[in-house]
TITOR-94293 format. One record per residue: x negated, y negated, z of N, C-alpha, C in turn; residue in one letter. Coordinates in steps of 0.001 Angstrom, whole numbers. Last residue first. Layout:
BEGIN
> nu:nv:nw:cau:cav:caw:cu:cv:cw:aa
> X:Y:Z:X:Y:Z:X:Y:Z:a
...
***
This chain:
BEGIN
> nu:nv:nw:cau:cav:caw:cu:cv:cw:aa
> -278445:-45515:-15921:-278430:-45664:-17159:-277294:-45674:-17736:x
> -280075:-46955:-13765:-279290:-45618:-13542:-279026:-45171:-15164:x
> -281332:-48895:-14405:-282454:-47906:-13778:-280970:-47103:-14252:x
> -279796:-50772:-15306:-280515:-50296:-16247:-281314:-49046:-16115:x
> -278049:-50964:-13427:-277252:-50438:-14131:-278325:-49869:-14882:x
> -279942:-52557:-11953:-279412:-50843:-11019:-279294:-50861:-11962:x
> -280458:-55383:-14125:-281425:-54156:-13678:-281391:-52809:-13020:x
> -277629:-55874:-12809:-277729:-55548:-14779:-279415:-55052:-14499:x
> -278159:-56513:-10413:-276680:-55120:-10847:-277582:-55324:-12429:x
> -279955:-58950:-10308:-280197:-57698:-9644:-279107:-56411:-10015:x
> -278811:-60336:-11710:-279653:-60113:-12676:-280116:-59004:-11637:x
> -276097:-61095:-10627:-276145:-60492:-11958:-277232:-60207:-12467:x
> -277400:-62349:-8265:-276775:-61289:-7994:-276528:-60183:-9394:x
> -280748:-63935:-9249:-279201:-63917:-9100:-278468:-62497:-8736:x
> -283786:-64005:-7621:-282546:-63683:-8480:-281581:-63661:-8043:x
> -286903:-64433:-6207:-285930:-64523:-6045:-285003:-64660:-7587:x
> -290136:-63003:-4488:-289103:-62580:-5765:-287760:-63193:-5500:x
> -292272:-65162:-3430:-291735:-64479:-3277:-290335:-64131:-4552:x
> -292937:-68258:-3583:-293426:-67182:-2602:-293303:-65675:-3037:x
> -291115:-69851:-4748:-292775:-70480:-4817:-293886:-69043:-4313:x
> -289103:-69312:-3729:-289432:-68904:-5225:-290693:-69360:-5499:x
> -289068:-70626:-1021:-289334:-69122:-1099:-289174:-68640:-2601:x
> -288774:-72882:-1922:-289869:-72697:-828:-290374:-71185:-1294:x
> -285893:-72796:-2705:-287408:-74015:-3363:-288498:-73079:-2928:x
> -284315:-71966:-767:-284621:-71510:-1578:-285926:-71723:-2598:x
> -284624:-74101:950:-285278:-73012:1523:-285443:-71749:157:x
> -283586:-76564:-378:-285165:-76228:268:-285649:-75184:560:x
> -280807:-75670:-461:-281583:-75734:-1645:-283506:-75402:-1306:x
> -280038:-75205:2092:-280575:-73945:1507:-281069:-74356:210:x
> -280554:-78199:3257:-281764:-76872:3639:-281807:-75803:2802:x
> -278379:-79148:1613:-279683:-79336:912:-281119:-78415:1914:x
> -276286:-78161:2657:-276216:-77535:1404:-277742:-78197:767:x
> -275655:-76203:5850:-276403:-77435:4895:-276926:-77223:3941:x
> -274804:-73738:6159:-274139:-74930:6400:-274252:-76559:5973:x
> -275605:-71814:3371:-275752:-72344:4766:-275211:-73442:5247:x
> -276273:-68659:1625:-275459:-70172:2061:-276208:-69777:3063:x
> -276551:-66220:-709:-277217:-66907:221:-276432:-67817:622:x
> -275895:-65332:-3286:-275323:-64554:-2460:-275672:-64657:-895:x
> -278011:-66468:-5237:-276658:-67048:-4910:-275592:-66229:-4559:x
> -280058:-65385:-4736:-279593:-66810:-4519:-278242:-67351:-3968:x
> -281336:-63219:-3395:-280047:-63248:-4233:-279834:-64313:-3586:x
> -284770:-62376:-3004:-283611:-62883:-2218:-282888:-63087:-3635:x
> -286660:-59048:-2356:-285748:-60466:-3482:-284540:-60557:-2859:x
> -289610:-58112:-1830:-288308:-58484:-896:-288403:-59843:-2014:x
> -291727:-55194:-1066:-291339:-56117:-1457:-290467:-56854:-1284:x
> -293024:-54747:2536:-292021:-54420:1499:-292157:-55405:164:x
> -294684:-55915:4689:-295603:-54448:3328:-294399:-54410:2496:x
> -293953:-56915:6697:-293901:-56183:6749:-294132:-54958:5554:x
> -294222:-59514:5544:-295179:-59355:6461:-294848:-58141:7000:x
> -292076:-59089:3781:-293100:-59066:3149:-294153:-59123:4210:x
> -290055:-59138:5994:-289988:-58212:5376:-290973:-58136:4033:x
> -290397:-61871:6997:-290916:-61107:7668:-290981:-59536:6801:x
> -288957:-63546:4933:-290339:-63663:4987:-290574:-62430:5969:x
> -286463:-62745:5359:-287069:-62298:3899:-288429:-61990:4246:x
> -285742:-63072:7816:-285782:-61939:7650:-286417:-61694:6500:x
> -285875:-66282:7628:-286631:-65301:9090:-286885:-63905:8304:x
> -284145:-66593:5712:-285504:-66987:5330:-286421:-66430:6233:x
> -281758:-65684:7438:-281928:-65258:6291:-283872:-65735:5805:x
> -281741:-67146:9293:-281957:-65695:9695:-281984:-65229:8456:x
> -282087:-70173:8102:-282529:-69745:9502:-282631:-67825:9205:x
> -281542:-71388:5411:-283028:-71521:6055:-283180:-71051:7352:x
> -279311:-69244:5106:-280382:-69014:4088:-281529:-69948:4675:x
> -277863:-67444:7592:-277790:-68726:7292:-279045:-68883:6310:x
> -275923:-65341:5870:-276149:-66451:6399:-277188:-66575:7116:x
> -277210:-63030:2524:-276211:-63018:3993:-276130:-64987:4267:x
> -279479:-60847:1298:-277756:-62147:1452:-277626:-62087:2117:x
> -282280:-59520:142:-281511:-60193:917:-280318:-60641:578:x
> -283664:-55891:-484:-282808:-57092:-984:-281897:-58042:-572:x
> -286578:-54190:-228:-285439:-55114:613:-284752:-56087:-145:x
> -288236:-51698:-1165:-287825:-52645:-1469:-286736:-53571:-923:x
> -288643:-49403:-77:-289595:-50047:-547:-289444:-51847:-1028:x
> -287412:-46590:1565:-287394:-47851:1303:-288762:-48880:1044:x
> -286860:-44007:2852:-288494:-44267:1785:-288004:-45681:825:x
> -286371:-43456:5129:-285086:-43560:3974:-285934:-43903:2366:x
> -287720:-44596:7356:-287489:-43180:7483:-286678:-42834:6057:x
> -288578:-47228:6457:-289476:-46155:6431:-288549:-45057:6346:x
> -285819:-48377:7462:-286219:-48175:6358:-287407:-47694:5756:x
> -285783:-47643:10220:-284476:-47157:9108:-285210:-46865:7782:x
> -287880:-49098:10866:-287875:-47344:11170:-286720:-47068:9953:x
> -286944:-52008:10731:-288311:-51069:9935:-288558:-49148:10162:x
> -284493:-52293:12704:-284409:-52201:10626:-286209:-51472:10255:x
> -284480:-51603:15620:-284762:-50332:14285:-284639:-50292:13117:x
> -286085:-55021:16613:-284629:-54209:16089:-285382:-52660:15213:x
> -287943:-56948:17482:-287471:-55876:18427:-286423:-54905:18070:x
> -287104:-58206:14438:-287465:-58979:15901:-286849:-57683:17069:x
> -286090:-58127:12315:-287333:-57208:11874:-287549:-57288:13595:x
> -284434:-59860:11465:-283750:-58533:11335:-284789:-57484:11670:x
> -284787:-63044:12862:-285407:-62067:12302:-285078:-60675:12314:x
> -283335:-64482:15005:-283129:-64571:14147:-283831:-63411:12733:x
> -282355:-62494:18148:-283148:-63476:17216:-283131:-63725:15731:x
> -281503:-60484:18073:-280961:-60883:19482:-281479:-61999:18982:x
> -279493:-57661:16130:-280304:-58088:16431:-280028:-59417:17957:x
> -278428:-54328:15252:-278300:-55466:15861:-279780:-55740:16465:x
> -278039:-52795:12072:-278819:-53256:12971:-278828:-54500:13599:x
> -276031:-50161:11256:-276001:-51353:11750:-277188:-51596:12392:x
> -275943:-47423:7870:-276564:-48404:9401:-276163:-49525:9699:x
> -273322:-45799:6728:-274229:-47415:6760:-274550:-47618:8186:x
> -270983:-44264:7678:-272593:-43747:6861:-273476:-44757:6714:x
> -268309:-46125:7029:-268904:-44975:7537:-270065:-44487:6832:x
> -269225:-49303:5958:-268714:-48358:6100:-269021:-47051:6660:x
> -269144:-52784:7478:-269981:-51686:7118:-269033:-50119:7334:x
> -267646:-55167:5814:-267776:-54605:7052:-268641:-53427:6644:x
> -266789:-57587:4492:-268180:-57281:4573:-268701:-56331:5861:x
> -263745:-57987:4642:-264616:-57555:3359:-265702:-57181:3151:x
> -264383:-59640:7266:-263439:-59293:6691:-264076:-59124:5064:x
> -267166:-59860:9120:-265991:-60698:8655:-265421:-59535:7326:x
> -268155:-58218:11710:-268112:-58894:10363:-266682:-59073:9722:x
> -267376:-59335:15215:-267332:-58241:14184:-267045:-58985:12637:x
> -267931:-61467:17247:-269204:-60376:16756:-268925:-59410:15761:x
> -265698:-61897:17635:-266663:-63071:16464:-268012:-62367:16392:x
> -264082:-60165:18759:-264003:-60659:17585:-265225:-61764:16778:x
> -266814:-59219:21364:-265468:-59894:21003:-265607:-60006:18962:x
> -269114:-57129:21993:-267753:-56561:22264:-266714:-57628:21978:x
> -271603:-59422:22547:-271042:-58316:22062:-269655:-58208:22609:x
> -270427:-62307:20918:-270983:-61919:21969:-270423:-60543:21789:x
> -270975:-64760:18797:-270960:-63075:18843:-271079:-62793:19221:x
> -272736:-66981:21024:-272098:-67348:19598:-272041:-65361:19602:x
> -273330:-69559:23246:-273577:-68438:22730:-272572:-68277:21810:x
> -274033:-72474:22749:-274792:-72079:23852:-274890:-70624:23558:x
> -273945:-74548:19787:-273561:-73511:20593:-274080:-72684:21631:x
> -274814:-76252:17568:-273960:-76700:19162:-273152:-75757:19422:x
> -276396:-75176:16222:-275552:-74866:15915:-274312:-75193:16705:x
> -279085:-76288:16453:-278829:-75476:15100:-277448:-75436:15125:x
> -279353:-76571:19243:-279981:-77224:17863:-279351:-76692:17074:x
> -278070:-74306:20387:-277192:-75677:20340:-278171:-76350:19569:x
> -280345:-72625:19818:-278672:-72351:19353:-278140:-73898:19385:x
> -282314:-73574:21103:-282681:-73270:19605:-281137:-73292:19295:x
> -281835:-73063:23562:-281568:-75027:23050:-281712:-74662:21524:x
> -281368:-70906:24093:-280774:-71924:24198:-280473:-72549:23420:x
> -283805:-70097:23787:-283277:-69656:22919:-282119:-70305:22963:x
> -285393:-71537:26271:-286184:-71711:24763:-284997:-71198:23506:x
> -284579:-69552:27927:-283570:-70674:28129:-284344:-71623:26396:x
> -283136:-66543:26173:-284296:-67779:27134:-283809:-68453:26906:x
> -281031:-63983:26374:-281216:-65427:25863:-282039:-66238:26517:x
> -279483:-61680:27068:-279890:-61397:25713:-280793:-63166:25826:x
> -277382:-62750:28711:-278314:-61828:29231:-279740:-61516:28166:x
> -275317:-64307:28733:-276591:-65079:28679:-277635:-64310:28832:x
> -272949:-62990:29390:-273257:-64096:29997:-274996:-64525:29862:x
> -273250:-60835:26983:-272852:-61295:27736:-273220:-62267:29163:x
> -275562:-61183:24108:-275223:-60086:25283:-274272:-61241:26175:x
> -274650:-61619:20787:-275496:-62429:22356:-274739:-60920:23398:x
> -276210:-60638:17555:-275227:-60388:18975:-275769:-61033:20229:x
> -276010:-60502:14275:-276584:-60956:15426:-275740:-60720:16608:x
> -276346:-57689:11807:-275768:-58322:12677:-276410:-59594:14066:x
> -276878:-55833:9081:-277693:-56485:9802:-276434:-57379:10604:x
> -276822:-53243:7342:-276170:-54312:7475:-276883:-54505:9078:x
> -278168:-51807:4508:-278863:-51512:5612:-278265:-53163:6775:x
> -277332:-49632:1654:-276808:-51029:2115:-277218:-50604:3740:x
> -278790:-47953:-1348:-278266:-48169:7:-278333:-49712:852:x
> -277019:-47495:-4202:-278236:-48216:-3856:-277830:-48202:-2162:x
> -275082:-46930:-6162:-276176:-45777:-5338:-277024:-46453:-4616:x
> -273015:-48418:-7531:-273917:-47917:-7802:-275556:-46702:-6957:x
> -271385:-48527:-5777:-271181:-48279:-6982:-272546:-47368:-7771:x
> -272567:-50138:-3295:-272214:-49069:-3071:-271815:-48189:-4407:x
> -273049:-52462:-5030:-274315:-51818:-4735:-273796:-50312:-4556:x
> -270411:-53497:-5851:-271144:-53007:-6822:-272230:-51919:-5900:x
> -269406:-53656:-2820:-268848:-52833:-3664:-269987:-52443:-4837:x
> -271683:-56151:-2327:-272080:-55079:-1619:-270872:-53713:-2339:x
> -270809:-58337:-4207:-271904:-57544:-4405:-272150:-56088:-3303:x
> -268167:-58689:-2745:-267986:-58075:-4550:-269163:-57653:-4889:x
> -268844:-59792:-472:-267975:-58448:-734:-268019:-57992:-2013:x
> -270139:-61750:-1543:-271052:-60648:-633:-270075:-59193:-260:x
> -268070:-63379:-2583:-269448:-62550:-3169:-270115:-61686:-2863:x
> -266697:-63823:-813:-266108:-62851:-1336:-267242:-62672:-2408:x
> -268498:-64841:1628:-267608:-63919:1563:-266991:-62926:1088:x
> -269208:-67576:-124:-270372:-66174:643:-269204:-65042:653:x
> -266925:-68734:-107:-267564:-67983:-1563:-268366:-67580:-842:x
> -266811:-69124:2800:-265809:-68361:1933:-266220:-68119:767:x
> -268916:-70806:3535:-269035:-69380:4063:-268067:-68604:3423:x
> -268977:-73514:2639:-269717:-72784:2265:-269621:-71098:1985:x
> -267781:-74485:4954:-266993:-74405:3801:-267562:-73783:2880:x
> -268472:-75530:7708:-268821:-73473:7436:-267903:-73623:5825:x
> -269495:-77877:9565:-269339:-77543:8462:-269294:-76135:7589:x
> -268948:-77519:13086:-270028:-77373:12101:-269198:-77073:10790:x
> -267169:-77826:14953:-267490:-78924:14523:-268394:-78592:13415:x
> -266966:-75212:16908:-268054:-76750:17324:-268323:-77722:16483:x
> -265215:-73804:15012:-264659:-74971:16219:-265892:-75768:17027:x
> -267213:-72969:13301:-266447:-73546:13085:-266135:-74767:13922:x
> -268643:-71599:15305:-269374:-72614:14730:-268617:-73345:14012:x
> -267058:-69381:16351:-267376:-70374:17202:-268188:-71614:16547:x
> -264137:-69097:14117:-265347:-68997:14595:-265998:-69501:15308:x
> -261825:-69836:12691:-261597:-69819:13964:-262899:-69080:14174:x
> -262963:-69901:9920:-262972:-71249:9930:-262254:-71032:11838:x
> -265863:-67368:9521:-264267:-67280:9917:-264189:-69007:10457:x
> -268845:-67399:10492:-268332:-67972:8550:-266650:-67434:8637:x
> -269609:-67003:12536:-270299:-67415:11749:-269601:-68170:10578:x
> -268049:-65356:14082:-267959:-66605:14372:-269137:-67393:13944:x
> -268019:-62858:11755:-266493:-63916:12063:-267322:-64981:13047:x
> -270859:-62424:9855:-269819:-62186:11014:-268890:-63307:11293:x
> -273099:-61225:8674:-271923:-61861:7558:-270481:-61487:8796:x
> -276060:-60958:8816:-275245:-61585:9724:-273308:-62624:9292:x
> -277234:-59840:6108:-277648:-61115:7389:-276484:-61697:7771:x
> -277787:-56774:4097:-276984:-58378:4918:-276926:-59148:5923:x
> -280014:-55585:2645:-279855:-56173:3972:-278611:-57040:4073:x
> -280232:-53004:459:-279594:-54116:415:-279601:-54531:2170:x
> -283080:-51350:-718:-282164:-51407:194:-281494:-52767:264:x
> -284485:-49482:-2660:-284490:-50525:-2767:-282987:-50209:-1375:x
> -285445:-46731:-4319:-286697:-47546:-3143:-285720:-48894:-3107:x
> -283688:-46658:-6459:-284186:-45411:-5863:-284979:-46050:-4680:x
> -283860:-48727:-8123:-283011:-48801:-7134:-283200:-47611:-6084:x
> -286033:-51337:-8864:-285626:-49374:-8736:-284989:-49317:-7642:x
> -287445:-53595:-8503:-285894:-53291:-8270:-285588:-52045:-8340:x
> -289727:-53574:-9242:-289665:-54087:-7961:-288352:-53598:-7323:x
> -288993:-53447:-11946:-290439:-52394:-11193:-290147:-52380:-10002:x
> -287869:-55691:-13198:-287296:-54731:-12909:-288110:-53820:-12184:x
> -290111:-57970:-12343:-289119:-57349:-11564:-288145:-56434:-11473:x
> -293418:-56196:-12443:-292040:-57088:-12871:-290982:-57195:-12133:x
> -295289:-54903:-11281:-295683:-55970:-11937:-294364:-56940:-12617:x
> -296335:-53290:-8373:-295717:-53691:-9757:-295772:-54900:-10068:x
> -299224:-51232:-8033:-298227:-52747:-7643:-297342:-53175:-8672:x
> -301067:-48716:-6715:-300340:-49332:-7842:-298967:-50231:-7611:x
> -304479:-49375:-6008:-303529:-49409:-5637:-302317:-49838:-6498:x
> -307192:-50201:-6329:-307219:-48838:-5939:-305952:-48432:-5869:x
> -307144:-52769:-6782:-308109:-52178:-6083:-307602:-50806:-5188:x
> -304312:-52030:-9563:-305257:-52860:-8545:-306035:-52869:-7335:x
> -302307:-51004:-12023:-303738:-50420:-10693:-304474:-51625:-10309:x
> -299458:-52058:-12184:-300960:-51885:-12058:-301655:-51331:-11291:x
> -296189:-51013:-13736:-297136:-50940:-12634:-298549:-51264:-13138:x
***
């Protein structure tokens, strides 16, 4: 740590990582996201990506739970017939994803995918936009739990994933994205988006975030 105008900031990244202040986010690790019978699937979108997400984001969220660190799972959801959606939010979906609606509550493609489900005692925070921070109770959760630190994965790494990092430093946290516990359907946006946000902001590998818990815990 430093003292800097009056205020103590860390200064590394193990400092940043204490796991005692640190919360794991997952972004939206749901069946008609990254299941090949998903709705983005069957519109034709490239999701080959989404199976090593899968079983990484299952093999990192076991370690976290291993280790003590709390896991704060994040979801997107359309409300039924369009209720949740401007018509501005629309066209944002079928841009992105030639889909009008996509996880609608209460069906299979709104529930996480297989291995990345949230267990009894883990918050869910549904969201309606791409940002985990956008009208949702992720910043109360994590005030009320003396969270300091946000640690990203999930999908899509230049849409709700890069939404949620960046907002969670415009929200006073620190916040390291796990590279390579990130995808996206386009394999040169998430290079870019990753580019972007190591220019910005704390980003590491999944092994260099567990071999820093292991070091805090001892």
């Amino acid at each position: 740590m430093k003292r800097i105008l009056g205020k103590d900031v860390c200064e590394t990244l193990e400092e940043v990582l204490n796991p005692d202040w640190c919360a794991v986010v997952p972004i939206d690790l749901q069946n008609d996201f990254m299941h090949p019978n998903g709705k983005v699937a069957q519109a034709g979108t490239d999701i080959s990506a989404m199976e090593a997400l899968r079983t990484g984001s299952a093999d990192f969220l076991a370690q976290t739970r291993d280790l003590g660190v709390k896991i704060v799972h994040v979801r997107m959801v359309d409300l039924p017939d369009g209720q949740s959606d401007s018509p501005s939010w629309i066209r944002s979906k079928r841009h992105i994803a030639n889909v009008s609606d996509c996880a609608v509550e209460g069906t299979w493609g709104a529930e996480f995918v297989e291995g990345c489900e949230a267990l009894p005692g883990e918050p869910v925070v549904t969201k309606h936009r791409s940002s985990a921070f956008t009208r949702t109770n992720l910043d109360l959760i994590l005030r009320a739990n003396g969270i300091q630190t946000v640690v990203i994965i999930g999908e899509q790494t230049p849409g709700c994933v890069e939404a949620t990092y960046r907002d969670a430093a415009y929200h006073d946290y620190y916040n390291v994205l796990v590279e390579d516990r990130v995808a996206a359907q386009n394999a040169e946006l998430h290079a870019a988006s990753i580019k972007i946000q190591r220019a910005r902001h704390d980003v590491a590998t999944a092994d260099e975030v567990l071999r820093i818990w292991r070091k805090h815990r001892g």
